[in-house]
RODO-2510 file (C-alpha; in nm, 4 decimals, decimal comma):
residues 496
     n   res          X          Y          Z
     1     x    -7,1237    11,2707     1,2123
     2     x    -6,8001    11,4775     1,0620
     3     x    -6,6309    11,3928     1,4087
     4     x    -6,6810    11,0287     1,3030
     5     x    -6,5836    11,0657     0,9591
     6     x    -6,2690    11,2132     1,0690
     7     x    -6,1958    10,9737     1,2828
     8     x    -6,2513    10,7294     1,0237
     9     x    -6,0251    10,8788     0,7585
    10     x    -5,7274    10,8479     1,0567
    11     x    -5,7602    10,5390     1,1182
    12     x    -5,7725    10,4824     0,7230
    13     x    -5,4413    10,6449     0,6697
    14     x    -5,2420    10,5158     1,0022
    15     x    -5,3833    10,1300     0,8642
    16     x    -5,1872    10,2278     0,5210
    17     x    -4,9072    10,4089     0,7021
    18     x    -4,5942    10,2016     0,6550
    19     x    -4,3932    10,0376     0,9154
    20     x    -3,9904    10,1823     0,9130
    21     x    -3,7500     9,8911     0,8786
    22     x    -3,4925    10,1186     1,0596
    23     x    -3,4890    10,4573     1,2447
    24     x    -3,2355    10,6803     1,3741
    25     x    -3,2909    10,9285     1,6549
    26     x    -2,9939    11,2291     1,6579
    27     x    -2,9655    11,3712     2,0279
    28     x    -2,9073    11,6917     2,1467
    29     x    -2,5761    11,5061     2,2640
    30     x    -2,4343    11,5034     1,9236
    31     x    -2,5111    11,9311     1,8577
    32     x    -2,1760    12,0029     2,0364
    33     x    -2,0063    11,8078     1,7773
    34     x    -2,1802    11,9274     1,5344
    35     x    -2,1606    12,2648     1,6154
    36     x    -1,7678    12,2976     1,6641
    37     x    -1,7173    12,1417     1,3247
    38     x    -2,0296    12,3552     1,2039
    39     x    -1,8609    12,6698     1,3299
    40     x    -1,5470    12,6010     1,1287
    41     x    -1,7078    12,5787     0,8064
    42     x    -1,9183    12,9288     0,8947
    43     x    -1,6527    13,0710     0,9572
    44     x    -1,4707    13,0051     0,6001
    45     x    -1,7713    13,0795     0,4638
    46     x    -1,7984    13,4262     0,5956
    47     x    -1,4432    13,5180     0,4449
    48     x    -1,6538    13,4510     0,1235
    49     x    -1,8205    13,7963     0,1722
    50     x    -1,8484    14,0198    -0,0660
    51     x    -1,9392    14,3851     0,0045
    52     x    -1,9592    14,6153    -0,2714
    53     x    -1,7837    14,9362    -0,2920
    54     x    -1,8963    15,2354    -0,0840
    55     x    -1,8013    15,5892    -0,2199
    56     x    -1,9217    15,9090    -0,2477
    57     x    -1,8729    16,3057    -0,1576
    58     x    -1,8930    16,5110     0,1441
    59     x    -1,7887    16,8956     0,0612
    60     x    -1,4960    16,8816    -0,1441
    61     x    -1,3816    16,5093    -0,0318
    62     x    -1,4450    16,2423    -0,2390
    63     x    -1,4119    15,9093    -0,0574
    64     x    -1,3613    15,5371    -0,1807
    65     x    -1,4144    15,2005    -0,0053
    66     x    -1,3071    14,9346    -0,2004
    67     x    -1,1674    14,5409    -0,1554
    68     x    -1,3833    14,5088     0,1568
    69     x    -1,2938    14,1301     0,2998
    70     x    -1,3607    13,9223     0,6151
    71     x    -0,9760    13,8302     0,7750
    72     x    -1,1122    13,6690     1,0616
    73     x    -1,4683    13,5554     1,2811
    74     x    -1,4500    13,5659     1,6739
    75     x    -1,7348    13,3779     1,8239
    76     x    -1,7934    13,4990     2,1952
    77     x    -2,1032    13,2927     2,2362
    78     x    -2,3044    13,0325     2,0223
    79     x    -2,5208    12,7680     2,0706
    80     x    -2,6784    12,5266     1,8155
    81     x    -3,0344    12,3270     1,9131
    82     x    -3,3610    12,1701     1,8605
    83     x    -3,6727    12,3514     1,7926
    84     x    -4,0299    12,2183     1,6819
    85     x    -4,1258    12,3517     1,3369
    86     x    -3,7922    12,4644     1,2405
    87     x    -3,5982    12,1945     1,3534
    88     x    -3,2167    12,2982     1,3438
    89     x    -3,1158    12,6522     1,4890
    90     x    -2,7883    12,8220     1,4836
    91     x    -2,7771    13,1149     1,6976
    92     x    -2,4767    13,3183     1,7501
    93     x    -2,4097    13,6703     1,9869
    94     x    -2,1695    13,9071     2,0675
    95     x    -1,9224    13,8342     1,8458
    96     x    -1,7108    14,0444     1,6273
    97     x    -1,5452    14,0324     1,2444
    98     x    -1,2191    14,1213     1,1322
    99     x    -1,2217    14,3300     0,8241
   100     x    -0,9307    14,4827     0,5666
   101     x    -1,0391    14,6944     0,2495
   102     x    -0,8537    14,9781     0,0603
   103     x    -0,9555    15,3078     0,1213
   104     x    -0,9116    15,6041    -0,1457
   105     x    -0,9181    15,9766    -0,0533
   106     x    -0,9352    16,3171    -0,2762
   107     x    -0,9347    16,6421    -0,2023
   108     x    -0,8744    16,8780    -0,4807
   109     x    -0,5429    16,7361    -0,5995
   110     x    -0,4282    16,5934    -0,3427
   111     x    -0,5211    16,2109    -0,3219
   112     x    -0,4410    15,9797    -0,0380
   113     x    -0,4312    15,5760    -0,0048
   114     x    -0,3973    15,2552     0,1242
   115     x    -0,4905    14,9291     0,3088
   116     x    -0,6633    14,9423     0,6672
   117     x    -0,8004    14,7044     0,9312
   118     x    -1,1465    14,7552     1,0703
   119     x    -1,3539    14,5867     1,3273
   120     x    -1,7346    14,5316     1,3124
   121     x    -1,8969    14,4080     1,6732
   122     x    -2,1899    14,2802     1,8315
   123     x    -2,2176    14,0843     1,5363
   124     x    -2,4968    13,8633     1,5907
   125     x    -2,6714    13,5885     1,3625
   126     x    -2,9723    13,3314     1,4389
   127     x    -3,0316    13,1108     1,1064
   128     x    -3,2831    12,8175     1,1205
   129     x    -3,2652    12,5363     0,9123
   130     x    -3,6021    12,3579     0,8029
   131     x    -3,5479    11,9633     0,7578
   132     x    -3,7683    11,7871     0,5211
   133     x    -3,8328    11,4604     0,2874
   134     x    -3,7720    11,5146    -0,1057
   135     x    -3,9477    11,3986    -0,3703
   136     x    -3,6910    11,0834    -0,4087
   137     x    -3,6723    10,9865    -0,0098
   138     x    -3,4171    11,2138     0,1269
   139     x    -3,3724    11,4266     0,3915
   140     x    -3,2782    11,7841     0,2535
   141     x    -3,2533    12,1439     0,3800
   142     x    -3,5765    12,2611     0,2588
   143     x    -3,5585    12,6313     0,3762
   144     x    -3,3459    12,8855     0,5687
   145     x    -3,4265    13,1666     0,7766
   146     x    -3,1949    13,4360     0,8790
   147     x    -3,1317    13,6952     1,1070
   148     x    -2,7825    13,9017     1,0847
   149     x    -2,7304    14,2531     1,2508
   150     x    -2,3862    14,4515     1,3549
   151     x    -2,4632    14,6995     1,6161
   152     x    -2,1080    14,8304     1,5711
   153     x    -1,8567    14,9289     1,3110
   154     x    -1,4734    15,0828     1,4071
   155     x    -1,1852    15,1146     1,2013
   156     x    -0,8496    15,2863     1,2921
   157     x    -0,7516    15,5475     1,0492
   158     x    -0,3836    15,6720     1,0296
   159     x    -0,1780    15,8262     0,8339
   160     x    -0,1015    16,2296     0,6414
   161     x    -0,5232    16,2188     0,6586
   162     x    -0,6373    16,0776     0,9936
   163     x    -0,8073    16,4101     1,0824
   164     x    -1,0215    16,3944     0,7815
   165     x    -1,1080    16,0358     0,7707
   166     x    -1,2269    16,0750     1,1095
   167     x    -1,4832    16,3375     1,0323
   168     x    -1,6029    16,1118     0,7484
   169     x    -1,6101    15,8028     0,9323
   170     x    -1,9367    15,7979     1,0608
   171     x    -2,0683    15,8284     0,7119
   172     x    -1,8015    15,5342     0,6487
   173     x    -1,8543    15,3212     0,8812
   174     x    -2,2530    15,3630     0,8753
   175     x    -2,2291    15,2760     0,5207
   176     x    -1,9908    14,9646     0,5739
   177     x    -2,1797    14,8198     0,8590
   178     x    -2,5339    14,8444     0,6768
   179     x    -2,3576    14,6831     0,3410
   180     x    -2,2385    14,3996     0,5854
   181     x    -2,5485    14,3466     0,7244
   182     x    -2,6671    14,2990     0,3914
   183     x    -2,4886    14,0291     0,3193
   184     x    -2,3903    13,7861     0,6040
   185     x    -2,7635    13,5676     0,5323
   186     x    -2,7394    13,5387     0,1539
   187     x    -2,4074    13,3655     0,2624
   188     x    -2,6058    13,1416     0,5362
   189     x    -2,8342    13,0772     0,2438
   190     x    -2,6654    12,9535     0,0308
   191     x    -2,4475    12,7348     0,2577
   192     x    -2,7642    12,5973     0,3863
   193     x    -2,9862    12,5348     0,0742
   194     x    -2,6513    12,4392    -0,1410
   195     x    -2,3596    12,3390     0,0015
   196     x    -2,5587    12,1514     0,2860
   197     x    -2,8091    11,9816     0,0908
   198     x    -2,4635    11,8643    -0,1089
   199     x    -2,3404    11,7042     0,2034
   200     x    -2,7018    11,5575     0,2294
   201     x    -2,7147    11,4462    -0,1167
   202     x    -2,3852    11,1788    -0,0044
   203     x    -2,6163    10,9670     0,2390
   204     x    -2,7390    10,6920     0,0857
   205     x    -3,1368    10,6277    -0,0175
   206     x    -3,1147    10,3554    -0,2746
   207     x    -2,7983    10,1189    -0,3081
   208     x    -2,6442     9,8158    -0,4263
   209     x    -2,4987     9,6367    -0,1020
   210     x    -2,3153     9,3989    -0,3150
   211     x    -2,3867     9,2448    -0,7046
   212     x    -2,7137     9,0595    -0,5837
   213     x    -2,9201     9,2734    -0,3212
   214     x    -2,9522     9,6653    -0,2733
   215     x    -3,0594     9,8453     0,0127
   216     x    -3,3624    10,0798    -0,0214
   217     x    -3,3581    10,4143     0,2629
   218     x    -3,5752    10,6088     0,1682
   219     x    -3,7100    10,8512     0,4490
   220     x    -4,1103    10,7736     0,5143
   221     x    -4,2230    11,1189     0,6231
   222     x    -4,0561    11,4789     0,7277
   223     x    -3,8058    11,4265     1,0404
   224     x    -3,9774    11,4325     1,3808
   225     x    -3,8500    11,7285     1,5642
   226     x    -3,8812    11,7631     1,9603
   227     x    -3,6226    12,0016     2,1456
   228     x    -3,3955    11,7294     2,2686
   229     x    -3,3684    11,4967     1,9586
   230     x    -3,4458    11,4467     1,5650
   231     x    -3,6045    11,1225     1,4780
   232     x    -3,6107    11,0179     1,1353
   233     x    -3,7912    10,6524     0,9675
   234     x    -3,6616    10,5021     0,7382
   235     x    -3,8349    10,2312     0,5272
   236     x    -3,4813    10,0081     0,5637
   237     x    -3,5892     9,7577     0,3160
   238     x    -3,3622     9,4838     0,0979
   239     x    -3,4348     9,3967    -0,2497
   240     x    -3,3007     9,1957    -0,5503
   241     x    -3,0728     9,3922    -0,7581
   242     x    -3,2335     9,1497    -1,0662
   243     x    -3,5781     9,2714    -0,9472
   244     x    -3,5725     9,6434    -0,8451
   245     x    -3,9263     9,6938    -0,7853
   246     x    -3,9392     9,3746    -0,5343
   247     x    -4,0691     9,4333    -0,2098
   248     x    -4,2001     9,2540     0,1243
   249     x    -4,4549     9,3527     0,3028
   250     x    -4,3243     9,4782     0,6314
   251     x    -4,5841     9,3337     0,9245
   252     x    -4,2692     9,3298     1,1911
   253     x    -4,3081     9,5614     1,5306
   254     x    -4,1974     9,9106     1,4740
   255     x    -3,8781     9,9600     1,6462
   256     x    -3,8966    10,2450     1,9269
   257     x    -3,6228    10,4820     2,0432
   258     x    -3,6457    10,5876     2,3867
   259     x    -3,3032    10,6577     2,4891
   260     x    -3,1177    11,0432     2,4530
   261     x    -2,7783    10,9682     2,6652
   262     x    -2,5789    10,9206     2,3734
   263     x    -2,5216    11,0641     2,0426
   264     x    -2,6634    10,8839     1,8127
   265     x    -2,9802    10,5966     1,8136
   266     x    -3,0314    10,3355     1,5455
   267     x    -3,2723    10,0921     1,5593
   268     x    -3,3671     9,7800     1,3796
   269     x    -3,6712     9,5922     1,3440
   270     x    -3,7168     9,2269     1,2531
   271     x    -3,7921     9,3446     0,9198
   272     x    -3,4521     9,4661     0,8244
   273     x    -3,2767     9,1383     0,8525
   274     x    -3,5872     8,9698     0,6622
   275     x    -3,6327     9,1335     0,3921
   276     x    -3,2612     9,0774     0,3300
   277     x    -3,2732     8,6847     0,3721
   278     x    -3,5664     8,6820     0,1450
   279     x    -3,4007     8,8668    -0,1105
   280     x    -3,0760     8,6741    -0,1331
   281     x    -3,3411     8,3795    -0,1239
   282     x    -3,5392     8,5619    -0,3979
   283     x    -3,2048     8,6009    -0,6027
   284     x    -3,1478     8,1958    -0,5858
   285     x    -2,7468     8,2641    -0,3695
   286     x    -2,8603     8,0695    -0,0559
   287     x    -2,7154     7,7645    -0,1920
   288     x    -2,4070     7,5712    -0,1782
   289     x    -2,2921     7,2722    -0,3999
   290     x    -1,9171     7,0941    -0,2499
   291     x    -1,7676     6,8205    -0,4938
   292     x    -1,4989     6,5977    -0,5146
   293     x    -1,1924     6,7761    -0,3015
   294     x    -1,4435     7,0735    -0,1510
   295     x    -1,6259     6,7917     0,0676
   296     x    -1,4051     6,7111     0,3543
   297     x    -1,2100     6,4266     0,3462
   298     x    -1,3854     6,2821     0,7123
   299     x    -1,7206     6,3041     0,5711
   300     x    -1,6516     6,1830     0,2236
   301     x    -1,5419     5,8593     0,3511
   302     x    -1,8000     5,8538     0,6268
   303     x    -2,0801     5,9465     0,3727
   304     x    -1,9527     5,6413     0,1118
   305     x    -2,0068     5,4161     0,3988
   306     x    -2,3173     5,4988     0,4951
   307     x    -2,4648     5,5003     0,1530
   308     x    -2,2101     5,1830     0,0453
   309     x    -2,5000     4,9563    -0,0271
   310     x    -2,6540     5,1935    -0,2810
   311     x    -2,3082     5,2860    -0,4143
   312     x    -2,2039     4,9338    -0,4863
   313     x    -2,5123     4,8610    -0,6936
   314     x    -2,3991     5,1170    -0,9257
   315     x    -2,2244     5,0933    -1,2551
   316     x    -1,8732     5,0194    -1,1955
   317     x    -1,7911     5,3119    -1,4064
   318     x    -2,0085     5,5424    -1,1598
   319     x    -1,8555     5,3447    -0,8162
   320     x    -1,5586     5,5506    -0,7989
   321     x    -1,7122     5,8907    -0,9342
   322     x    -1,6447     6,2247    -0,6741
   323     x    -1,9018     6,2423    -0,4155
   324     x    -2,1472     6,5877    -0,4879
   325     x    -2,3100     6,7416    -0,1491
   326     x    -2,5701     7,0247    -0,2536
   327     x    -2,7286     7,2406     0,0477
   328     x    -3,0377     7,4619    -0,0504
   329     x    -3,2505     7,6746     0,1154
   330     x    -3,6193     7,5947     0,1089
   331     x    -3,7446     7,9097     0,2140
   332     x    -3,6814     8,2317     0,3186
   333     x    -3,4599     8,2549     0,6780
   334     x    -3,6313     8,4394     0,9541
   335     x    -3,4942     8,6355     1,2306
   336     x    -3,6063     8,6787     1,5811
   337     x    -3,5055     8,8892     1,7860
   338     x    -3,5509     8,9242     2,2024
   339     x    -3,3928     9,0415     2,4887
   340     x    -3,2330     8,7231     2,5549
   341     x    -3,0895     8,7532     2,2042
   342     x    -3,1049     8,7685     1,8195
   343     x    -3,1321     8,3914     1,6072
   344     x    -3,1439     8,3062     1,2254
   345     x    -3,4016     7,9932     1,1497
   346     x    -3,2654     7,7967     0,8441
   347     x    -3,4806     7,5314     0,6617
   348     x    -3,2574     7,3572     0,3896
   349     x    -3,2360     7,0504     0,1669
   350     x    -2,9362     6,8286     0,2003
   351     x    -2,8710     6,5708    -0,1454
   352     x    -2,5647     6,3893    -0,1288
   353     x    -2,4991     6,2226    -0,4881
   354     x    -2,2549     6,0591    -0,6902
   355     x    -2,1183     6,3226    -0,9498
   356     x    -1,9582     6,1093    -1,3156
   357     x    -1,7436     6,3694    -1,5005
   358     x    -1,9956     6,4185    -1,8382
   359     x    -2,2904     6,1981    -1,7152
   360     x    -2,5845     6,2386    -1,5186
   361     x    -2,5732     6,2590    -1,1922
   362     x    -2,6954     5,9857    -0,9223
   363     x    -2,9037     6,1025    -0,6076
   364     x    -2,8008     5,8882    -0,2961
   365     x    -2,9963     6,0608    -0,0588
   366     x    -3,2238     6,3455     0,0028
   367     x    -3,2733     6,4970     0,3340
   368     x    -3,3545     6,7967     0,5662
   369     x    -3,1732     7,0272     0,7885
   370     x    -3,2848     7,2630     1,0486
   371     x    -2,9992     7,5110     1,1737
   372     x    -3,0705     7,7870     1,4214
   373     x    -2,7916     8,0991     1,4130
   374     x    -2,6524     8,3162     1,6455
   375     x    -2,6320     8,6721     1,5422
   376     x    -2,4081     8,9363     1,6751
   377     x    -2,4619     9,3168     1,5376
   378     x    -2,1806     9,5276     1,5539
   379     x    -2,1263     9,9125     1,4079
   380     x    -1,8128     9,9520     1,2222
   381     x    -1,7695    10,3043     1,1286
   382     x    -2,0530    10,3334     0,9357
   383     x    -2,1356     9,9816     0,8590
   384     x    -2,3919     9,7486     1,0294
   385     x    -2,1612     9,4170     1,0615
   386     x    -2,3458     9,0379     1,1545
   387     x    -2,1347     8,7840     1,3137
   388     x    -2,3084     8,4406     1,2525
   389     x    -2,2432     8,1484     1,4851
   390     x    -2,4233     7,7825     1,4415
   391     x    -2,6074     7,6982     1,7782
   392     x    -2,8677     7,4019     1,6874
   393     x    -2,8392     7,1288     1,3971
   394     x    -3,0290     6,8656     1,2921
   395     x    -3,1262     6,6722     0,9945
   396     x    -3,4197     6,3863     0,8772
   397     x    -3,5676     6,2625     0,5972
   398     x    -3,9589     6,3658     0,4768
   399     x    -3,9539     6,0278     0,3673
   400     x    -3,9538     5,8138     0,6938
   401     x    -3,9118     5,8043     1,0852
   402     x    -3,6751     5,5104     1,0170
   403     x    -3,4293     5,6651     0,7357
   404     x    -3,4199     5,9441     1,0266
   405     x    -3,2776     5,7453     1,2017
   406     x    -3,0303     5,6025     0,9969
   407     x    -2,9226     5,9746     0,9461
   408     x    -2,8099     5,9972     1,3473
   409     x    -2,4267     5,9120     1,2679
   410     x    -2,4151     6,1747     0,9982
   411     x    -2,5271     6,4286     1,2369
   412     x    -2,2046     6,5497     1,3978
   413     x    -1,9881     6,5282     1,0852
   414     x    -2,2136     6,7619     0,8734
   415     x    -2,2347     6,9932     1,1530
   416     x    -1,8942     6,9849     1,1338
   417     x    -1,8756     7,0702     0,8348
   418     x    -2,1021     7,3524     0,8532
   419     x    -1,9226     7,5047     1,1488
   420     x    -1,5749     7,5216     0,9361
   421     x    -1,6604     7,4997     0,5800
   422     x    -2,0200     7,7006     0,5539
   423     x    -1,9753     7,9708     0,8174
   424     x    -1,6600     8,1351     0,7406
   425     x    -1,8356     8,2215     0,4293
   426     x    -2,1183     8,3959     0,4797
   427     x    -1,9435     8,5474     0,7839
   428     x    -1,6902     8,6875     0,5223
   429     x    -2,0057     8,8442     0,3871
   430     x    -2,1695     8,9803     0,6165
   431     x    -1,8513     9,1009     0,8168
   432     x    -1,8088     9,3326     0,5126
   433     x    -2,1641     9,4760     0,6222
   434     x    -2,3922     9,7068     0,4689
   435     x    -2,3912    10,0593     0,5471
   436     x    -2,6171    10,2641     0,7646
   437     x    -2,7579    10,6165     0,5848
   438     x    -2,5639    10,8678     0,7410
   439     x    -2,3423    11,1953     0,5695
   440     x    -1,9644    11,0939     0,4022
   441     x    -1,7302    11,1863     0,6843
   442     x    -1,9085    11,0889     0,9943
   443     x    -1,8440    10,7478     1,1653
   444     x    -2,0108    10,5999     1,4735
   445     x    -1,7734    10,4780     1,7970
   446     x    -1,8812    10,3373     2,0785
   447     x    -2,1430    10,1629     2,0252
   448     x    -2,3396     9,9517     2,2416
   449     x    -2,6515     9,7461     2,1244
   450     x    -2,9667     9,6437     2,3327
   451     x    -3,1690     9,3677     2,2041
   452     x    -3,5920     9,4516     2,2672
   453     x    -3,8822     9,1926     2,1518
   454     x    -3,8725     9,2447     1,8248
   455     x    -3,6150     9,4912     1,7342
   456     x    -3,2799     9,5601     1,8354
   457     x    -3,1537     9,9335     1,8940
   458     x    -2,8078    10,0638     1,8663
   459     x    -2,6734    10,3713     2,0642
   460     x    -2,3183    10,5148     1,9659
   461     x    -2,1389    10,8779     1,9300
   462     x    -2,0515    11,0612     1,6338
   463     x    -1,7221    11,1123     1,4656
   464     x    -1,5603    11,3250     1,1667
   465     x    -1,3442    11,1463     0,9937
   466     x    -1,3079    11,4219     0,7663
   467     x    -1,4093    11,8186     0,8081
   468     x    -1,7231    11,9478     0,6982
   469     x    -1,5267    12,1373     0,4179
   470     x    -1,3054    11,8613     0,3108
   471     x    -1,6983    11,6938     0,2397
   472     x    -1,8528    11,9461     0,0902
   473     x    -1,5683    12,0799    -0,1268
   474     x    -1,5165    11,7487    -0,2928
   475     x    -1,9122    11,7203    -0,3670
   476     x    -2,0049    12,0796    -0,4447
   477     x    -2,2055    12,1296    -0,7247
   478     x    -2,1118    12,2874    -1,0373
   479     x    -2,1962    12,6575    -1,0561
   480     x    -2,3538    12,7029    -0,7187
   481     x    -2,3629    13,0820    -0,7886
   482     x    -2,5805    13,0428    -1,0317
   483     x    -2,8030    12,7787    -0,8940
   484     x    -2,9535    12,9542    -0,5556
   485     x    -2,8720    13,3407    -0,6908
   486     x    -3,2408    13,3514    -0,8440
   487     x    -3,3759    13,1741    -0,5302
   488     x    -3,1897    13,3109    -0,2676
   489     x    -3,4044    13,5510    -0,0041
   490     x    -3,3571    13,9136     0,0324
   491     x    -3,1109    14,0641     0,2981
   492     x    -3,1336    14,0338     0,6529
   493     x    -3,3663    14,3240     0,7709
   494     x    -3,2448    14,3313     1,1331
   495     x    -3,1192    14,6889     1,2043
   496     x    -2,8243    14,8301     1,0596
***
């Protein structure tokens, strides 16, 4: 009986689980990447070191250590991957650090100085970050592990002194190397819960995509985590900027990523493109009124012919007046997509009416037009770009069979018209696309899309555009210090 009640509270849950609009699959392709541009930023970050000042007596020497920095990082090995449960680890070996400090020396009055270089190896670090969803949708660094030891500590002494600094060395060096240890994963802390999350906090969750819709992308559940990629769902969802809480109920087919050649994966349901035709629909912009000089010239003087009997039985007043053609949407476009494929249906009213400056206007005819799209996806940096293209037109009246057919001769001029006056425009809007939730300074090349029944999936590679730094620096947050020094772990307690 609890087996079955079990089972029943799954199925429960996976009924009211919601469908992502979009998802995007990271590889184990990209880590390179990743991890070259990664390594730069550790690297600056580890000159941020600060070790604290060693001092302190043996027989009648008193010793000083102070202005202890990190000159330079040399990374003999590293590698940066995948791992259920902790999801992102760094993991570096055999490696060494630069150091420079002042050193102090006194022995009764005689007192000794100076700058020197040391050099601390076998430095090795393994850090694991732990992705997760925040309160607000977002994909954050929700904890950091650390590891740090440095098995060895050397520094070349010189000078009046050598002899004595290099019977207190050990007691130098010892101290210097367990102080450094101390140290390295509060650094890796904070860059991971901080100055990370910052670089998180640029991709987008909810957005305006222009002044009528927005674009919600809010992560559904904690990233999926295997050792060869990094899924993530996202609900990929348009709404009406006029109503924010709008939403349609996604019943599309839940786009699937299978592929791990390249990079990056997006994919796309059905859904996606829906919700955003219904809410331009929803926000009353699928329409389109020409009149007087905006209706071609061609069809103006084909469309006062063909309605010239009604025309001439109007005032003469009215006879002359510019011509008004009004297309409307009906109802909300839907996509399809297949293999073969990806098309827009469009359901719209046609009224063609005489429009008097200051005076009512007078309806000619009413009528309906079906129009089937092309669409072409295409990844531009980090924009999702739709090339339209008309493929099928046709118009009749709800009236009558027989005004339907007095319609015929129109047929080619108003597709006309579509073709060169209608299409440019939305192509100039969606050409200026809407953009896909990924960090500030990363672009997608390459891309290549695969249409699938009922979704569409594009695979690209990654890009910087602009350093990891350059990112973080110009969206750090104010008085980091302050902000992760109550939170941050203790020290590393690998050996020292």
């Amino acid at each position: 009986m609890a087996l079955f009640g079990a089972l029943f509270l799954a199925l429960l849950a996976g009924a009211h689980a919601e469908i992502p609009g979009c998802k995007i699959r990271i590889t184990s392709q990209a880590l390179e990447l990743v991890k070259q541009e990664g390594l730069r930023f550790l690297e600056q970050e580890l000159e941020t070191v600060t070790i604290p000042d060693l001092g302190g007596r043996e027989g009648h020497f008193y010793y000083n250590i102070s202005e202890v920095k990190v000159a330079e990082l040399q990374l003999t090995s590293s590698e940066l991957h995948f791992q259920p449960e902790q999801d992102l680890v760094l993991q570096i070996t055999n490696s060494s650090l630069g150091l420079r400090f002042r050193r102090q020396l006194l022995y009764w009055f005689f007192y000794d100085g100076g700058y020197i270089n040391a050099s601390a190896e076998g430095v090795s670090i393994r850090t694991a970050l732990q992705l997760s969803r925040d309160a607000a949708g977002r994909i954050k660094v929700s904890n950091v592990s650390c590891q740090a030891s440095v098995s060895k500590l050397s520094a070349a002494f010189g000078g009046t002194y050598r002899k004595v600094y290099e019977f207190l060395s050990t007691f130098i060096t010892s101290g210097m190397r367990f102080l450094l240890n101390q140290q390295i994963c509060p650094v890796l802390y904070h860059a991971g819960m901080v100055l990370l999350n910052s670089l998180l906090d640029t991709v987008p969750v909810r957005s305006s995509v222009d002044n009528i819709v927005g674009i919600d992308y809010s992560l559904l559940k904690d990233p999926v985590v295997s050792t060869s990629y990094l899924d993530m769902d996202f609900r990929g969802a348009f709404f009406p900027l006029a109503q924010g809480n709008w939403s349609l109920p996604n019943r599309a087919v839940e786009p699937q990523l299978q592929e791990e050649e390249r990079m990056v994966y997006v994919a796309f349901s059905e859904f996606f493109f829906d919700s955003a035709m219904e809410s331009y629909f929803q926000a009353g912009a699928l329409q389109l009124s020409l009149v007087g000089d905006k209706v071609p010239q061609d069809l103006d003087m084909l469309l006062r012919a063909s309605y010239f009997g009604s025309i001439v039985l109007l005032t003469p007043a009215v006879i002359d007046s510019p011509l008004k053609l009004e297309l409307r949407v009906v109802a909300p476009p839907r996509c399809t997509i297949k293999p073969s494929g990806t098309t827009i249906s469009v359901t719209a009213s046609v009224t063609i009416a005489v429009a008097p400056p200051n005076k009512p206007e007078v309806q000619l005819s009413n009528m309906i037009m079906d129009a089937r799209l092309s669409a072409k996806m295409a990844l531009r940096g980090k924009a999702l770009r739709v090339q339209l293209d008309l493929r099928k037109f046709r118009i009749y009246s709800n009236q009558s069979a027989l005004e339907s057919l007095a319609l015929i001769p129109l047929q080619a001029p108003l597709k006309t018209m579509l073709q060169f006056g209608v299409m440019p425009l939305l192509n100039e809007r969606t050409r200026r696309g809407v953009q896909i939730p990924l960090p500030e300074g990363m672009d997608f090349v390459r891309e290549v899309v695969t249409n699938h029944a009922g979704f569409l999936t594009i695979g690209a590679d990654l890009h910087f555009v602009k350093g990891l730094r350059e990112v973080i620096e110009k969206n750090r947050p104010a008085a980091t210090v302050a902000s992760w020094a109550a939170s941050a772990p203790p020290p590393s307690t690998a050996a020292a």
